[in-house]
C-alpha positions in Angstrom: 271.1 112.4 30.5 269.1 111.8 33.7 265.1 112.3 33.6 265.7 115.1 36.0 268.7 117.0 34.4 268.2 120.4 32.8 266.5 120.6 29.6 265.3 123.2 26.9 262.4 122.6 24.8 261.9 125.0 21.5 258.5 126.8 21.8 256.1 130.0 20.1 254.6 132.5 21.7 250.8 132.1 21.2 249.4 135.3 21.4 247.7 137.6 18.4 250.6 139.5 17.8 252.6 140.4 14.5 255.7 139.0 16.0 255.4 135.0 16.7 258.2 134.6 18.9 260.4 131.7 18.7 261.0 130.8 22.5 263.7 128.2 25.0 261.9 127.1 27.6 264.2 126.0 30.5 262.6 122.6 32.1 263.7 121.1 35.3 262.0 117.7 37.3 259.1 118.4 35.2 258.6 122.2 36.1 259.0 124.7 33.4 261.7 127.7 35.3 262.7 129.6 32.6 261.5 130.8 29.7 262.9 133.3 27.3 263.4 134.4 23.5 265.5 132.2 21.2 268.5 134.2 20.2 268.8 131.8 16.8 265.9 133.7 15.5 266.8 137.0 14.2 263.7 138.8 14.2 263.2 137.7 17.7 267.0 138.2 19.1 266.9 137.0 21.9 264.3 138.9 23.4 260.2 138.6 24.9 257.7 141.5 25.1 257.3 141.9 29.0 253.6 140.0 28.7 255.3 137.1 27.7 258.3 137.3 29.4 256.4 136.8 32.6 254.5 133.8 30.6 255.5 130.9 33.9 253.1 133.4 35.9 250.5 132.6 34.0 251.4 129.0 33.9 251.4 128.4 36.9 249.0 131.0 38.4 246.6 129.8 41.2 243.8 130.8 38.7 243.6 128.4 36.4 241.5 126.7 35.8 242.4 123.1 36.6 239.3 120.4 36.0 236.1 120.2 34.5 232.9 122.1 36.4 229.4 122.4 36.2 227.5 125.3 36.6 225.2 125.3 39.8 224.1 129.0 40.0 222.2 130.9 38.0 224.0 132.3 34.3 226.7 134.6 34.8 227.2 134.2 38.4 230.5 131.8 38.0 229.3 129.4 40.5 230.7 125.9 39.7 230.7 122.5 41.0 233.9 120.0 40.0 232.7 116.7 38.0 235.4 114.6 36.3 236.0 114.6 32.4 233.6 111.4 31.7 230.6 113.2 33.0 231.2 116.7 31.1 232.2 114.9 27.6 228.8 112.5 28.3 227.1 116.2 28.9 228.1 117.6 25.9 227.6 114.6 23.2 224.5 114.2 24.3 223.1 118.1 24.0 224.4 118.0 20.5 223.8 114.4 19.9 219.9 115.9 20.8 220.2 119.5 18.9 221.9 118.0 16.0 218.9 115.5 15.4 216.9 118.3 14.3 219.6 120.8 12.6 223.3 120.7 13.7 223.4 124.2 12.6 221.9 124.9 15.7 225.2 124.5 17.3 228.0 127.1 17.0 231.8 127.2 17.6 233.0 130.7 18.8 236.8 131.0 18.6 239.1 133.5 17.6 243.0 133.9 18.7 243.7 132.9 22.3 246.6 130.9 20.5 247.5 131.5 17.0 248.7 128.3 16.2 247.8 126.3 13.5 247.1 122.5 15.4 245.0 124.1 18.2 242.9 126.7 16.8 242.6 125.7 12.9 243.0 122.2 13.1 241.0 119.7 15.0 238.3 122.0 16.0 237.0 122.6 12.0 237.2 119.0 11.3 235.1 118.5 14.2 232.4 121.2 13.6 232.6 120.7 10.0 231.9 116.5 10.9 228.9 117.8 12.7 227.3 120.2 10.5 227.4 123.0 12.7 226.8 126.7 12.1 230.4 128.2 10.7 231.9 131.2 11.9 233.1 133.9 10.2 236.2 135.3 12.1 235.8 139.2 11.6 236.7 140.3 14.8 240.2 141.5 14.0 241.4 141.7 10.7 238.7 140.9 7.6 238.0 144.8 6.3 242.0 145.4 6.1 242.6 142.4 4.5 239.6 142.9 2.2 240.7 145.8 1.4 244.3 144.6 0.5 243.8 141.7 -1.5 241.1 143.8 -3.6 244.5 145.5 -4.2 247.1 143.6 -3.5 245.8 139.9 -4.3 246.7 138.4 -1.1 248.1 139.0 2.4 251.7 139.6 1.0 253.9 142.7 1.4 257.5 143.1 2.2 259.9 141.9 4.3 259.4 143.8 7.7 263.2 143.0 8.6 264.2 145.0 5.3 262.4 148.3 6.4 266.1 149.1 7.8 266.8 150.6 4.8 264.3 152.8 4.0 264.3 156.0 4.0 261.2 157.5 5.1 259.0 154.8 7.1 255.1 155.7 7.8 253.7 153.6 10.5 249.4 154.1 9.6 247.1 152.7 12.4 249.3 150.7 14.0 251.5 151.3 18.0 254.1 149.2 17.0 256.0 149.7 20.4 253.5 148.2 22.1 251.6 145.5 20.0 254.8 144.7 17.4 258.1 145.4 19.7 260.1 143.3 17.4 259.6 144.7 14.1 259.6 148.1 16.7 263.2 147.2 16.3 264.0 147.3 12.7 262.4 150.7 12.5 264.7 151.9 15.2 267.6 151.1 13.1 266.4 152.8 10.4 265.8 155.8 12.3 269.7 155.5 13.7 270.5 155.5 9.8 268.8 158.2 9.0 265.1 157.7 8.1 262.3 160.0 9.0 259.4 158.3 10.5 256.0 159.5 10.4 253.1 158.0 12.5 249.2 158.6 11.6 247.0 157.6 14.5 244.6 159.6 16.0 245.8 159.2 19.7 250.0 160.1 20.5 251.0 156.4 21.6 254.1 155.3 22.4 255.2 155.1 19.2 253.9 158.6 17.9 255.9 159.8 21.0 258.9 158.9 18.7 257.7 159.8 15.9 259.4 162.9 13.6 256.5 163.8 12.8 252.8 162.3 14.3 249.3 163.2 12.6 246.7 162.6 14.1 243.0 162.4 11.8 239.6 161.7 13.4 239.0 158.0 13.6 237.7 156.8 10.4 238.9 159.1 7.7 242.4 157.3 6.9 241.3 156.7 3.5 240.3 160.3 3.0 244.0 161.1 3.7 245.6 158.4 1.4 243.3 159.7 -1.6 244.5 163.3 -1.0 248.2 161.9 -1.0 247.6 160.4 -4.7 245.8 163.9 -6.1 249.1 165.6 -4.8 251.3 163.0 -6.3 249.9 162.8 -9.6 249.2 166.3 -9.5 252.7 167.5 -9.1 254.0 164.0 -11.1 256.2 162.4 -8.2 255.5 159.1 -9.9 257.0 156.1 -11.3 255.4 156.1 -14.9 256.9 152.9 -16.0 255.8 150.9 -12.9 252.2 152.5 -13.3 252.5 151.7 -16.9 254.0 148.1 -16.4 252.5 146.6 -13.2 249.2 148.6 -12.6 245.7 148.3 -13.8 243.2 151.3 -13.8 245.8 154.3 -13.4 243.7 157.3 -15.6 240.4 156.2 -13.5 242.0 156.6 -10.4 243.4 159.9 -11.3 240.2 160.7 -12.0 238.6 159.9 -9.6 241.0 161.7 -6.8 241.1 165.2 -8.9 238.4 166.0 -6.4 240.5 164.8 -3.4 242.9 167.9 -3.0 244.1 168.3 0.7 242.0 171.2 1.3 238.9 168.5 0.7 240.6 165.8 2.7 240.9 168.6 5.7 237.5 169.0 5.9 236.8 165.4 7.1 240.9 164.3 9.0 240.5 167.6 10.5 244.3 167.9 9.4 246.2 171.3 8.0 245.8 170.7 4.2 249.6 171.9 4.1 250.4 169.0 6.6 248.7 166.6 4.3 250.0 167.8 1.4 253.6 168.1 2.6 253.4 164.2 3.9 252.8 163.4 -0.1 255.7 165.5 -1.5 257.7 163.8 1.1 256.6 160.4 0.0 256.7 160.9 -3.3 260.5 161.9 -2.8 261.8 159.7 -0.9 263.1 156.6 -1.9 263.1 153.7 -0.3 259.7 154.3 1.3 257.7 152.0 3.2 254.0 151.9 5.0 253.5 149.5 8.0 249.9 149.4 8.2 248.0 147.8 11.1 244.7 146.9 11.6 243.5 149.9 14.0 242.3 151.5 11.0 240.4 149.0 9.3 237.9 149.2 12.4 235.9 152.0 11.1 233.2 151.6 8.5 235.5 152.3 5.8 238.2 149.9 6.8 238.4 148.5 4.0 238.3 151.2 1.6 240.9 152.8 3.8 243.3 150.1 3.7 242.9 149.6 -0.3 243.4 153.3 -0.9 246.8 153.4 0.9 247.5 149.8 -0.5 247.4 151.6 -3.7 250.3 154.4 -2.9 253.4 152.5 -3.2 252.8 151.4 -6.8 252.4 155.0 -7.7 255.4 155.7 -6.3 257.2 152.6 -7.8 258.3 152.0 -3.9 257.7 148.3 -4.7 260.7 148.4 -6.6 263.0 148.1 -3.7 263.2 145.8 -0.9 262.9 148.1 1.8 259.9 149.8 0.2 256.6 149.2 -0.3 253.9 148.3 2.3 253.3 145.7 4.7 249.9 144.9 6.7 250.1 141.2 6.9 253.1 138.6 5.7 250.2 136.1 6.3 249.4 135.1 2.8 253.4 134.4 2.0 252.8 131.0 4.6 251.9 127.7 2.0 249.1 127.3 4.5 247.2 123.9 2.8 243.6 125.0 4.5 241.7 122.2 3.0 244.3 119.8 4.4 243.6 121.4 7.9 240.7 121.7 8.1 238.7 119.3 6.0 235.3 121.3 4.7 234.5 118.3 2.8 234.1 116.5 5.9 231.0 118.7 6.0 227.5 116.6 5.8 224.5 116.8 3.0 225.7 120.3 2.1 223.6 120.7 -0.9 220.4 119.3 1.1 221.4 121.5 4.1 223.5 124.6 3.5 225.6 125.6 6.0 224.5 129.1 7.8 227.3 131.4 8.3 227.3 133.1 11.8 229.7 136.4 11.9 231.4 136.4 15.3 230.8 140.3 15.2 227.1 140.3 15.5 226.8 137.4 18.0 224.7 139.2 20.3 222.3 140.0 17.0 223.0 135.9 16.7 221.9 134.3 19.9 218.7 137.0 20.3 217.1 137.0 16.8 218.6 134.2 14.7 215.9 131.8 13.9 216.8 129.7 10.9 217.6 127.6 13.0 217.4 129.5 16.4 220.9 128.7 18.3 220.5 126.5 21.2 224.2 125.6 22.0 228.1 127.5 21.3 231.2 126.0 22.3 233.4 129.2 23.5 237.3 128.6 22.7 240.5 130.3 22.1 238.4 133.5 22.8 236.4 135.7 25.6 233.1 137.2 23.7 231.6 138.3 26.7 234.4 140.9 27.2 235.6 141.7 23.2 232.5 141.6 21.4 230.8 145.1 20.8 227.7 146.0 22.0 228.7 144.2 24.8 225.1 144.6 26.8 223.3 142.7 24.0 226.1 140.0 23.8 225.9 139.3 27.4 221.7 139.2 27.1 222.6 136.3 24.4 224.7 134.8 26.7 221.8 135.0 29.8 219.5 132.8 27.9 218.5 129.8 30.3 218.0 127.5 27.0 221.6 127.8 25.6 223.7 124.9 26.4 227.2 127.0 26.6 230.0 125.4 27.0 233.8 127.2 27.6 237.1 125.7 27.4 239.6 128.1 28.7 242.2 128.2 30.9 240.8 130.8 33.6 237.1 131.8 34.4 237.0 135.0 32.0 234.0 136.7 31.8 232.6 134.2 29.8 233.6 131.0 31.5 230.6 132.6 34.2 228.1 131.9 31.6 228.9 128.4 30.9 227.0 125.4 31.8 229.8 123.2 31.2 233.2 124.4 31.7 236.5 122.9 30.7 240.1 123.5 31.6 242.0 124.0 28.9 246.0 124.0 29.0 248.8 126.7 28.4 251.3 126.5 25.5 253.8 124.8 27.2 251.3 122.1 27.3 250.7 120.9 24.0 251.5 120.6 20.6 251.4 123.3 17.8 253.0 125.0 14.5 252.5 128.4 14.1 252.9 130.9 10.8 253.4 134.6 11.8 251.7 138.0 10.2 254.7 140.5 10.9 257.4 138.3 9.6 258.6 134.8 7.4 259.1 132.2 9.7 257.5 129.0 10.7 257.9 128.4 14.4 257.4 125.6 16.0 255.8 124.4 19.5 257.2 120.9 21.5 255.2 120.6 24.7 257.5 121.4 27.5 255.5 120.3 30.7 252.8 117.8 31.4 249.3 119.8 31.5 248.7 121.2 34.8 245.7 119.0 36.9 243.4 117.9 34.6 243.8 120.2 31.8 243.2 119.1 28.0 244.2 120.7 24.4 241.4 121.9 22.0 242.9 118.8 20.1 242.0 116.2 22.3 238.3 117.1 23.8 237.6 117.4 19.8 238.5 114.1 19.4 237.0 112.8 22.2 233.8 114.4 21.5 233.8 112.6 18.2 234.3 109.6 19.3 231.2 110.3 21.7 229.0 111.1 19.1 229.9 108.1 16.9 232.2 109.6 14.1 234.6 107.1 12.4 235.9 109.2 9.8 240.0 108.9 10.2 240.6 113.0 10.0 239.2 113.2 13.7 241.1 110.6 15.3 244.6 112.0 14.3 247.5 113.0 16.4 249.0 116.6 17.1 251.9 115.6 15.1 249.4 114.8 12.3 247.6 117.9 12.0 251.2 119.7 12.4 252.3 117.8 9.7 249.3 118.3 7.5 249.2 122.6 8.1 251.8 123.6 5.0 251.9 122.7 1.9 254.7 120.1 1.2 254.7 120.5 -2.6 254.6 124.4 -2.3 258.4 126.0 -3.7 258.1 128.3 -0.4 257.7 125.2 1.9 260.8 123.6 0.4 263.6 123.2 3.8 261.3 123.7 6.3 260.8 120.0 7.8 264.5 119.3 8.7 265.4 122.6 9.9 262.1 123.5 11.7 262.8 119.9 13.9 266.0 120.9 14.2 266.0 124.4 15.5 262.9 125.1 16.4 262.2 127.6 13.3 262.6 127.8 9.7 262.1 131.2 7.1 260.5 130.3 4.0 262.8 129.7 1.2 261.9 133.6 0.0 264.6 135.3 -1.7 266.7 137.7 0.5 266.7 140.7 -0.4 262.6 140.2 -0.8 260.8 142.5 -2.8 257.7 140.6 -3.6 256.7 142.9 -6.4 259.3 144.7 -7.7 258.5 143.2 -11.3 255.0 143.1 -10.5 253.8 139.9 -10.2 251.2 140.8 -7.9 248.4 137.7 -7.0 245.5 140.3 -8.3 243.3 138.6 -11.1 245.2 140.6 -13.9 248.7 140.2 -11.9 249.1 143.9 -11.5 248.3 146.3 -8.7 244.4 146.8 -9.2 243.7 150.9 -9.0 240.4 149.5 -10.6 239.3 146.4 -9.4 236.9 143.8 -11.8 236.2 141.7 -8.9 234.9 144.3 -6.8 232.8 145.9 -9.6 231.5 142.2 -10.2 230.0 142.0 -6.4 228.3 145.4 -7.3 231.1 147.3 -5.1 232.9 150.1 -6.1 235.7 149.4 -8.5 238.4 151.6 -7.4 239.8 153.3 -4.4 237.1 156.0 -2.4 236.0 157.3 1.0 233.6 155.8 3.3 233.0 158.3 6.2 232.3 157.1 10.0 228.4 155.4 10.6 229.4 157.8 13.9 231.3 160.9 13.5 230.1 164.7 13.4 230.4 165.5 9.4 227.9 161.9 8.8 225.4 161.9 11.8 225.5 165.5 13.2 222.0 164.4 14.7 223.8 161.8 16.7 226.7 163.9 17.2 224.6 166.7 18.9 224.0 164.2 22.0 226.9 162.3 21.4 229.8 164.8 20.7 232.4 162.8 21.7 234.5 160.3 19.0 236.1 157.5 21.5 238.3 154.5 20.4 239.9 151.9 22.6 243.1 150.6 21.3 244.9 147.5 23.5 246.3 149.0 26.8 250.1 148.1 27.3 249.8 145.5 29.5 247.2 143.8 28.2 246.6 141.8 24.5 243.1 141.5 24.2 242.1 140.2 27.4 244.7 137.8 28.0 247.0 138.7 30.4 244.6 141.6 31.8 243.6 139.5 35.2 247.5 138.4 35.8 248.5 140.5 39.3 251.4 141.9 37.7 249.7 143.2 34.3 246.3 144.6 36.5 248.7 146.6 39.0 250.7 148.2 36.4 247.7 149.4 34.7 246.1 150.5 37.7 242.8 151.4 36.7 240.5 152.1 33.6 241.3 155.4 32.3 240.0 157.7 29.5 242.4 160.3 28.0 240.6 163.1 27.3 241.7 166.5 25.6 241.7 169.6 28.9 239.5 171.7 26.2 236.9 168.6 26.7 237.1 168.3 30.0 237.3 172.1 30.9 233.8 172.3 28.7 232.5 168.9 31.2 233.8 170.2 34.4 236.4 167.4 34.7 239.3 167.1 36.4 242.4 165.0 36.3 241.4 161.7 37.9 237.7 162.3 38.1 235.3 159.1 38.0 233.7 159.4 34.4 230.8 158.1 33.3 231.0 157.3 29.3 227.6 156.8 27.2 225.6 156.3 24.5 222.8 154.6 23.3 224.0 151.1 23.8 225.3 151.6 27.4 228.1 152.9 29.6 230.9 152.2 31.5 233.3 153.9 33.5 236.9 155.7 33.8 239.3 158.0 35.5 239.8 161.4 33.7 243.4 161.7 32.5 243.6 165.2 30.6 246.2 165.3 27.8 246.7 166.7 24.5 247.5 163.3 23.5 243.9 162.9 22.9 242.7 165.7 20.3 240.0 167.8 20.7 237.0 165.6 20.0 238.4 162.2 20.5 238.5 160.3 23.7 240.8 157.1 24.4 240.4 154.4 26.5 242.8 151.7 27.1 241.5 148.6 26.5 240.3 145.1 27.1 239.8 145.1 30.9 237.6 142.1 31.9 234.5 143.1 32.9 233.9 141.8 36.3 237.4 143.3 37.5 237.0 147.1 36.0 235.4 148.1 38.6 231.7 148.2 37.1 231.1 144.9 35.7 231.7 147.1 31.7 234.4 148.0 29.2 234.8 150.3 26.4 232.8 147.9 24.5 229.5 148.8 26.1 229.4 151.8 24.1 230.6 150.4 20.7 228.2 149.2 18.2 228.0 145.6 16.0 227.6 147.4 12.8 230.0 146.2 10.2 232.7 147.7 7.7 232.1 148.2 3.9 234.3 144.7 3.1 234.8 142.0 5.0 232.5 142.1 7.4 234.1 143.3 9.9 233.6 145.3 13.1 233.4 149.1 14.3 235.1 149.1 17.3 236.6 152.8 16.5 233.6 154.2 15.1 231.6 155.2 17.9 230.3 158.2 19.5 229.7 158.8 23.1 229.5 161.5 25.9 231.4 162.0 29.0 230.5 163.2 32.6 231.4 163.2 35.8 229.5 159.8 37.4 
């Protein structure tokens, strides 16, 4: 076959998404001109979201970032000046080469899931960090309180098989907008619903998928776990419950009946602001139907009881004995099913003197809190990658104040000058998915899917991968681990010994995917078995009560809400969260053409009781506030929103909303009960007309 003829290389979607497409890529002289889902794999059939089915756009855009700059204006301005790859790798050894002399924990790596796969944003970049004895990162930014939560219950980031939930019967979808942020596994839920089942959606705004929904509640941000407790006092109350699972695969049953004898729906009411008949009709209805499943998402676990939240509904399906069957049970992550060999990956004993110097752990949720006050030792140089702080952090205002500091060596490797990229002193272009290398697991379902390069990267663009290795061999580092290929790494990510891991080479080479050799039908813990200390579902939880935490399921109410700070709540009235607008996944994608003119502007949905009581009509400029800061919106009155709550799409950039803010200058960098994790939902604000 000529060089020039036709050819399709087997790709993955990168993006932070449940559904980890498997992807053909149509290649011709060199030029990627097609690109669409691979029908082989059934959970992706064929088919992109419409982000990523527009993916060449962003390829090939005529923003990209193409070669390596330096900055020449002052911070945050995104003036630049082009210098070739010698002179910014030379730049960079020697500021850490210089900072690490004194204490390489001076340095930090910020990343988080601008691709998900395993080579270029788990691999290299640890080894490298780790090599140099830089600060860690702990990676809260998304998921830590749910999946705290969970494996207190669970054991570890297992549930069932999201292409089973056809069966089921009844199917609650908690804190997740599955139409928008998991379209695939949208699609099994469908089919359900054509077979009969009865879907419920809890979610304190109507999305897209409440829309569709047979019935939608909608509780005040926050108080999920409030309404997961009152479920269990109705079931055990009126006995819809599986004795011989609770008896046979659960630990801690007559303390948690215990403690949710308090929990009746009338007492839930009081803080989900939901019809104690509502809530206690949604628990009969569980507790009768059989299959039943919960897709959980991570919406909820953004509250200061994220994690309690997540381990109190966690605990539901065991009562029920809904583990029993394939199509029942719950699901937040099928992460933990993936023989992931972490060590191998990323080498934490490549780590230097780690009894003499501990490593100092920086939480990526509090990095404004990081780069003003830390001092032991003060940070005097990040490497942004895989990630856009500036714009997704909370507390945005103090985050960018971090960021201003003339004596922070910054350097960003991205592939388009976000918000952060105009705070960089160095500032590196980094290339697409179609450029390099990668394996990738998935969290909404059980396949390995792989990533060939397709293209040759765009000007003078460079993987995470390589710089990493460059860098090393920059600052002197011989240890083999830094100097080895892609393919390596790839190689390295799974497990090879691991039972699940067994078929996956030959077929993942030869088809571009490969579902782990799991049983079908899956029920992961139909006979118990669960990967808890005592291997049953833990109701009361040792470990927790060993870390001085509360041992079994309760209720954490908001930092911000009415009911826990009605001091606050008398200047700020208003409850606001800002789930992902529809075209936009974090911020990627949110400064494409296409994606910015079909989302038109920022909005906030607001309730027509609110606005009557603020003057506000539909479309008005709006000025939202707190403490922390403000941005702005356009008014668009619907009783979507619920009195009380306010909703704005999110993550616009901040230099093209309009203002230069988001929805995160409002929110706050406190942290949930487990897992350190952020609060992005649990804010309070007020709105006016601006």
């Amino acid at each position: 076959m000529s060089n020039d003829s036709p050819r399709i290389v087997r790709a993955a979607c990168p993006h932070d998404c449940p559904d980890t497409c498997a992807m053909e890529v149509t290649v011709e002289q060199g030029r990627a001109v097609k690109i669409r889902g691979a029908k082989s794999l059934p959970f992706t059939n064929g088919a992109l979201c419409t982000k990523v089915a527009h993916y060449l756009e962003r390829v090939y855009s005529e923003q990209r970032l193409l070669y390596p700059m330096k900055r020449v204006g002052r911070k945050g301005e995104g003036r630049f000046e082009r210098i070739g790859w010698d002179e910014a790798l030379d730049t960079i050894a020697d500021r850490f080469r210089a900072i690490a002399a004194d204490d390489p924990r001076a340095i930090l790596p910020y990343s988080y899931a601008g691709t998900m796969g395993l080579v270029q944003s788990s691999g290299m970049d640890r080894r490298f960090f780790h090599r140099l004895g830089a600060s860690l990162l702990d990676r809260t930014i998304c998921a830590s309180a749910g999946a705290a939560g969970w494996k207190a219950t669970i054991g570890a980031g297992v549930g069932m098989d999201p292409e089973a939930i056809v069966e089921a019967r009844l199917i609650i979808v908690w804190g997740g907008n599955p139409v928008v942020s998991n379209l695939h596994g949208w699609r099994y839920m469908q089919e359900a619903k054509r077979r009969g089942a009865r879907l419920v959606v809890i979610d304190p705004w109507r999305s897209e998928t409440a829309l569709k929904a047979d019935l939608h509640l909608a509780p005040m941000p926050g108080t999920d776990a409030a309404l997961a407790l009152a479920m269990m006092q109705v079931l055990i109350d009126e006995d819809l419950l599986d004795h011989d699972y609770i008896a046979s695969h659960t630990l801690g049953f007559d303390a948690l009946a215990e403690r949710v004898r308090e929990w009746t729906p009338e007492a839930a009411a009081m803080h989900t602001g939901l019809p104690a008949e509502v809530i206690r009709q949604l628990a009969r209805d569980y507790g009768k139907a059989a299959p039943s499943a919960i897709r959980l998402n991570y919406g909820l676990n953004r509250c200061a009881g994220g994690a309690a939240a997540v381990r109190a509904i966690a605990c539901l399906p065991a009562l029920t004995g809904a583990w029993r069957h394939a199509a029942g049970g719950a699901l937040l992550s099928t992460s933990g099913s993936f023989p992931v060999d972490v060590r191998a990956l990323e080498r934490p004993d490549l780590y230097p003197d780690a009894a003499a110097r501990p490593p100092r752990t920086v939480n990526m949720s509090q990095i404004g809190e990081a780069l003003l006050g830390a001092d032991d030792p003060p940070i005097r140089a990040i490497y942004v990658y895989n990630s856009n702080p500036l714009a997704v952090a909370p507390d945005s205002n103090r985050v960018r104040a971090g960021f201003m500091r003339e004596d922070l060596f910054c350097v960003v490797h991205e592939q388009f000058q976000t918000d952060t990229a105009d705070y960089a002193d160095i500032l590196l272009p980094a290339t697409s998915q179609l450029e390099h290398r990668d394996v990738h697991k998935a969290y909404g379902h059980l396949n390995v899917v792989d990533n060939q390069p397709a293209i040759t990267p765009l000007g003078e663009a460079r993987p995470n991968s390589e710089v990493f290795r460059q860098l090393a061999q920059r600052l002197g580092f011989s240890e083999p681990a830094l100097f080895e290929s892609d393919d390596e790494i790839a190689a390295a990510a799974f497990k090879q010994r691991d039972m699940r891991a067994l078929g996956l080479s030959g077929t993942l080479a030869e088809q571009g995917w490969a579902r782990l050799n799991l049983p079908r039908p899956y029920a992961p813990f139909a006979r118990g078995g669960f990967f808890t200390p005592s291997g049953r579902c833990e109701f009361f939880s040792q470990a927790l009560a060993d870390q001085g935490i509360d041992p079994l399921p309760r209720y954490v109410p908001p930092h911000e809400s009415p009911l826990s700070n009605p001091e606050l709540a008398t200047r700020y009235p208003l409850a606001i969260i800002s789930p992902p607008a529809r075209n936009f996944l974090n911020t990627s994608f949110a400064n494409m053409p296409r994606f910015l003119a079909q989302e038109g502007r920022p909005t906030l949905a607001i309730h027509p009781d609110d606005a009557a009581a603020r003057g506000i009509a539909e479309g008005d400029r709006l000025r939202i506030f707190n403490d922390r800061g403000a941005f702005h919106a356009h008014a668009v009155l619907t009783d979507g929103a619920r009195p009380g709550l306010v909703v704005a799409p999110s993550i616009w950039w901040q230099k093209l909303s309009g203002d230069g803010e988001n929805a995160n200058a409002v929110t706050s960098s406190r942290l949930t009960d487990m897992g350190g994790g952020p609060v992005f939902y649990d804010c309070l604000v007020e709105v006016a007309i601006a």
